[in-house]
LODREN-169790 format. One record per residue (C-alpha): x, y, z. Coordinates in pm, whole numbers, plus 50000, padded with zeros to 5 digits. Each point is the difference from the previous one (the first is absolute). Layout:
XYZ ...
//
This chain:
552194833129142 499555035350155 497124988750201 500964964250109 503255015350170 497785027050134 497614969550150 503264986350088 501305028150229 496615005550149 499204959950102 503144998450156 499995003550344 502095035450087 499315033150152 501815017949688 498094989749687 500385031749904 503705001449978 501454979849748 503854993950116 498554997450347 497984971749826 502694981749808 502135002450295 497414982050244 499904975949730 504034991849982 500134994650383 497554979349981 500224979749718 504365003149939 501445009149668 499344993649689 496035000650046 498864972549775 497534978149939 501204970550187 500415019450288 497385012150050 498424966849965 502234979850232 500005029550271 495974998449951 499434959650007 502325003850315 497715022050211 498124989550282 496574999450018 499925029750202 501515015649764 497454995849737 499565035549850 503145001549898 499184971849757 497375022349895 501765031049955 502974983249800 497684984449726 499405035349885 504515000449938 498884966349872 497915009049739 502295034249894 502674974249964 497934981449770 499475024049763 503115008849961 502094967849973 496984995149659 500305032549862 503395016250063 501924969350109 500585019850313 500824975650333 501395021350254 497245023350205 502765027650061 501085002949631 496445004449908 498935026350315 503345021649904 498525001849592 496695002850099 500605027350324 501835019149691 496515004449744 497534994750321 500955025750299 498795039149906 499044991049617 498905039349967 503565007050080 501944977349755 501855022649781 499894985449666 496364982249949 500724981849650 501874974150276 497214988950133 500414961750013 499804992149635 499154962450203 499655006750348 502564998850245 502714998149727 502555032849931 502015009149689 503555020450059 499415010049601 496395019150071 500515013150341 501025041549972 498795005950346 503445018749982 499035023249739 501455036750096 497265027049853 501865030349803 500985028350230 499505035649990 503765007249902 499494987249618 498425033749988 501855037850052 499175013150326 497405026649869 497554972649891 500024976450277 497425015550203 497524996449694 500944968649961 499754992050366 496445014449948 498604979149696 501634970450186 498065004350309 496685010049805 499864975049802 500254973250233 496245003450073 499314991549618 499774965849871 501665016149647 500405031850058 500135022149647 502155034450076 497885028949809 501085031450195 503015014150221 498435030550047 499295014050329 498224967450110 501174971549864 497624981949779 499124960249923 497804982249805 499094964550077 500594975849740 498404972350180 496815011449860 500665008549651 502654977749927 500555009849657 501125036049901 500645023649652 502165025050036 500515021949670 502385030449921 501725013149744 504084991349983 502185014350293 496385008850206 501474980850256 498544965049931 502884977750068 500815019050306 496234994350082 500984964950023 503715002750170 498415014450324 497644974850031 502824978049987 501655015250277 497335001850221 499054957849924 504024995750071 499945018050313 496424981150146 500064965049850 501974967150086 500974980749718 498034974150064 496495029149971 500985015649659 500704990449682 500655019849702 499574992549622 501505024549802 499255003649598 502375025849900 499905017649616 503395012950090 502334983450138 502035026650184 497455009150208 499584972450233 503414982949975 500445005550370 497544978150095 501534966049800 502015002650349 496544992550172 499694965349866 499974975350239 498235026850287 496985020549822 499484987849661 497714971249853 500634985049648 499794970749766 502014972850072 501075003749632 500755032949979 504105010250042 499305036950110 498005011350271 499235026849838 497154990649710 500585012249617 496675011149826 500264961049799 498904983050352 497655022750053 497254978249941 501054967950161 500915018650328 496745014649999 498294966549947 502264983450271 498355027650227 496404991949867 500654963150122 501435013850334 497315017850070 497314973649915 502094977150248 499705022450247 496305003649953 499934962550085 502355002350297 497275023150115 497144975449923 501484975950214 501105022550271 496615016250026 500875035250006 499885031749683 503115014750026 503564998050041 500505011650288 497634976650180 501574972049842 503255012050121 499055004650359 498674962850007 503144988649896 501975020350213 497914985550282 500474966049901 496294991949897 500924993249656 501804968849905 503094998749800 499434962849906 496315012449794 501795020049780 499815030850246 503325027249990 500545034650112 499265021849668 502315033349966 498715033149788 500764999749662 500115031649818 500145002049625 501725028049844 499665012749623 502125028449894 498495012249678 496934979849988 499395003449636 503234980449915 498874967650118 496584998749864 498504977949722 496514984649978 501194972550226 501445016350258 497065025850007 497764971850084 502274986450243 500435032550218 495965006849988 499684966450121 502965007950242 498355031650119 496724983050050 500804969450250 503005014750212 497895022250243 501044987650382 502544973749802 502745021750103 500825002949635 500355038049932 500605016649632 501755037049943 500305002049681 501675034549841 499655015049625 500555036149827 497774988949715 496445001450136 498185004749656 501414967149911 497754978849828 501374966550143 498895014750358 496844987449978 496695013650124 499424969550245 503974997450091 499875036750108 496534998450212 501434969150228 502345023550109 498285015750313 502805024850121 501275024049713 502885025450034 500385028349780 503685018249968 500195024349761 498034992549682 500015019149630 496085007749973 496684998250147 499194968849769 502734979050195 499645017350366 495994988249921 501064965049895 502314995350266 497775017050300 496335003249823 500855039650083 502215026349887 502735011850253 503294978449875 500715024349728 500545027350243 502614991950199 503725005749917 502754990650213 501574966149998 498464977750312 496135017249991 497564977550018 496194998149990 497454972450117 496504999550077 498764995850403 496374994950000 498585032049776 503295018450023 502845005249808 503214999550259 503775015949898 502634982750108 504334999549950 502244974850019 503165003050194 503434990349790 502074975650101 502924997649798 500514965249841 503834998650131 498314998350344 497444975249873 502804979849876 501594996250348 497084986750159 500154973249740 503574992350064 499684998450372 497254975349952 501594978049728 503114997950232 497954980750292 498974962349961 497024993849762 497874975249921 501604968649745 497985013949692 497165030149925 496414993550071 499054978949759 496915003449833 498094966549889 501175000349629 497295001249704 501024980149718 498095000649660 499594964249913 498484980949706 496954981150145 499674967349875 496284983250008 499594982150318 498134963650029 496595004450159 498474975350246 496145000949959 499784979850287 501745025350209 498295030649957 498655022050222 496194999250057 499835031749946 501664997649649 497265001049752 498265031450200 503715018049994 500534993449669 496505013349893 500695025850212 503315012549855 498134999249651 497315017850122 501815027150067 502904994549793 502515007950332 502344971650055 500975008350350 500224984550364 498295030750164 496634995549797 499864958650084 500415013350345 497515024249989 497064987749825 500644959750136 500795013550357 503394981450006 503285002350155 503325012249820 502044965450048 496484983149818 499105024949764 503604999349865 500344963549908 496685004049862 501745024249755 502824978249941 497464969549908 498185025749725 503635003449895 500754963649943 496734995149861 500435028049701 496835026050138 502675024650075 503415012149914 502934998650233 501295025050191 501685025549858 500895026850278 498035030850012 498054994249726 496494980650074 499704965149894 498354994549649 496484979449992 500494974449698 496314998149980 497605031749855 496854986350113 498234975550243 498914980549698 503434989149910 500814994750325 497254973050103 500874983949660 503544996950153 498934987750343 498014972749874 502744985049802 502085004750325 497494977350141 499944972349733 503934997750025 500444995950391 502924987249945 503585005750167 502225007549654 497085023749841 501385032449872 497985029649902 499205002349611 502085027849837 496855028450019 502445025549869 501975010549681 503525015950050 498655030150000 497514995150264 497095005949889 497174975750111 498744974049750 496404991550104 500234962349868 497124978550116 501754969050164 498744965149928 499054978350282 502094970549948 503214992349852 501214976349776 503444978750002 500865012949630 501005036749975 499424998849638 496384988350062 499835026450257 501085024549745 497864991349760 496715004350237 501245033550116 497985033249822 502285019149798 499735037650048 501225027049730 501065033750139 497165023650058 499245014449694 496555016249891 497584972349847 497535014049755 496614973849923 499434990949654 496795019449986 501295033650115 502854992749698 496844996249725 498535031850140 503075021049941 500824981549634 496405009749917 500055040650123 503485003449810 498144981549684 496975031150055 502565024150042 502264992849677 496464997649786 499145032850160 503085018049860 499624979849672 497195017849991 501085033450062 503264997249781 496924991949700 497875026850051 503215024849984 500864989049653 496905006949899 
//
């Protein structure tokens, strides 16, 4: 739409193309008000021959007109120009970018906060504002800027490029402060519509101020009541991030671009279109407060998984604990972490853990810091902000017009699969070498089809979904890798020729596995009968797997025991003599 009213402007014949009222204008003298479609085509069928071009130059209004009377019912030129001159003139300058013609040309009153007044200076007492005039004008050359130091030169750490951080400490080291003044500083650079916050608190006084941040900064399940996440949704937040992040992976796919911020800049330029699926994606930064409380084996495996994909995602992680010897901090979970903090730690064993160095059991004060910068080990403070003041900002922000309802995240939902009916005669071609593919390496995953068949995503994933149906794989259950149904090839061809003596549209795979999921390697007959008792009858039996020993190794044991009780017959004789 973007570019046929651009066309539009530029095939009409003016000297001020350029200039958009100048251009409507020229077009109401001309043409009368309202600018419709039959206007334009009785004032065009009227012209004189001589005046020919303009016949030319109105089939591009034409055509505009077109579009929109069959996709936003939209009939009068002027009513279209005045929503479209509102998301097309300056698009670097429009205020709040999550407005960015959901379908073009149309505007919603409910997500427009071009309005949106950022928090002033006077929430804080006059002796911090010019340090907080200086992070806020420092920062703003920092995608997500990380405050590590207000002494003598302030200093940042860019989380664009280690989007997931550890900070330990021991309690009141200054670790939930940590977090408040990188609060501020996102509060005082970020539009709504650029930052959102998920919050997983262990206590719940601690971040209570920021429930009034709702419908502005913070993302959530549409299920969940709080904004604020207890340590029993851990899990499903986490997951509902995982599947954020993986659609954003395919936004990028489609967009042809690596990050998130060149995805963002085509659709703030109006390359990308709204109508594929395309939207303008905000930061969203996870927050854990006392890591250890919200891990299990499940949501271990989640967050390594999390860590591993959300690099240029704009999916960030800062997780906090004071328990860095814990054992449910695993080994893998702590190395995707690429930016570690140490505040003040008991011992050398946890400063080493923490920063693969000693250094965090030395310092003292509340607010001392230490992270690594290349070989070196840099000291750092953290200013205090007192949470009062904190508080305020929140309550100047909740008071302004917010969006109708938090970010919401796409919502994970543990379901009980069912078996799905398999069409042989709409499989993939590449089906058979997936499947032995998957068994091969025992990996049930979209990334290896994709690799080793040299497919796309969109492809590659219904290929998945056919394996599903078909009983080669289980379903999908989050973070955790798909289970192959099959232990070897042999099995498998075994199963794929029965799959092609039953090409039929109400086949269903056999049941390969008991309930506990363990694989039954059970040679499958060719053909099938009408009567399941006949078919019962032909199929092998098998016993569990217990040792079998051959009658001839049984005679040789019977006859050493028979040696061995003459032998001590013997002996017992020769004593008595």
């Amino acid at each position: 739409m973007g570019l046929l009213f651009a066309a539009a402007m530029n095939d009409w014949p003016t000297q001020n193309q350029c200039n958009i009222n100048e251009f409507i204008q020229e077009l109401r003298c001309y043409f009368g008000t309202p600018i419709t479609k039959d206007v334009i085509l009785n004032k065009a069928t009227s012209l004189s021959d001589e005046d020919a071009w303009r016949k030319e130059s109105a089939s591009s209004l034409l055509e505009l007109l077109d579009l929109a009377e069959t996709q936003y019912q939209e009939k009068n030129l002027e009513q279209l120009i005045k929503a479209m001159i509102k998301h097309y003139e300056e698009p670097p300058k429009i205020a709040d970018p999550s407005n960015l013609v959901e379908q073009f040309g149309l505007y919603d009153e409910k997500l427009d906060l071009s309005g949106y007044q950022y928090p002033s200076l006077d929430l804080f007492p006059p002796q911090l504002h010019l340090l907080i005039d200086k992070i806020k004008k420092q920062a703003a050359q920092y995608k997500l800027p990380l405050l590590l130091s207000d002494e003598e030169n302030l200093t940042f750490q860019e989380l664009y490029e280690h989007p997931n951080l550890l900070l330990a400490g021991t309690i009141a080291s200054g670790k939930t402060q940590f977090i408040y003044n990188q609060l501020v500083m996102w509060l005082y650079k970020f539009h709504p519509a650029q930052l959102k916050l998920v919050i997983c608190k262990s206590k719940p006084i601690d971040y209570s101020a920021f429930a009034k941040l709702e419908k502005h900064f913070i993302a959530a399940l549409a299920s969940d009541q709080s904004p604020i996440i207890d340590y029993n949704k851990a899990l499903s937040t986490i997951n509902a991030l995982l599947i954020e992040c993986e659609q954003r992976q395919e936004l990028f796919q489609k967009a042809g671009v690596k990050s998130i911020t060149d995805y963002n800049n085509k659709f703030v330029h109006r390359t990308l279109d709204p109508l594929l699926g395309h939207r303008y994606l905000p930061d969203i930064v996870l927050i854990m407060d006392d890591l250890q409380t919200f891990l299990d084996d499940d949501t271990i495996r989640s967050l390594i998984v999390l860590t591993q994909k959300n690099l240029y995602t704009g999916i960030y992680l800062l997780a906090v604990t004071s328990q860095i010897m814990a054992r449910n901090i695993s080994p893998q979970l702590r190395a995707n972490f690429s930016f570690r903090i140490g505040m003040k730690l008991m011992s050398q064993n946890e400063s080493k853990k923490i920063l693969d160095r000693t250094g965090a059991e030395k310092l003292t004060s509340s607010g001392q810091l230490v992270y690594e910068r290349g070989e070196n080990l840099i000291k750092g403070h953290q200013p205090y902000l007192d949470y009062l003041h904190l508080s305020s900002i929140c309550e100047y922000i909740g008071s302004q017009r917010g969006y109708p309802s938090p970010y919401l995240l796409p919502e994970y939902r543990f379901v009980e699969n069912t078996p799905a009916l398999f069409d042989p005669k709409d499989k993939d071609q590449f089906f058979e070498e997936a499947a032995r593919l998957i068994v091969m390496y025992q990996q049930g995953s979209t990334s290896l089809i994709q690799r080793k068949l040299k497919l796309g995503y969109n492809r590659s994933g219904r290929i998945i979904d056919q394996l599903e149906a078909a009983g080669i794989i289980g379903p999908f259950e989050g973070s955790k890798p798909r289970e192959v149904l099959f232990p070897d090839e042999y099995a498998l061809e075994l199963y794929l020729e029965k799959l092609a003596t039953n090409n039929n549209l109400e086949y269903t795979p056999p049941n390969i596995y008991n309930n506990s999921k363990k694989i039954i390697n059970t040679p499958i007959e060719p053909e099938l009968s009408m009567n399941k008792n006949d078919d019962l009858k032909r199929e092998p039996i098998y016993t569990e797997n217990k040792p079998i020993v051959s009658k001839k190794k049984t005679s040789k044991v019977f006859l050493f025991l028979l040696i061995l009780v003459f032998i001590l017959a013997f002996f017992y004789w020769m004593g008595k003599q």
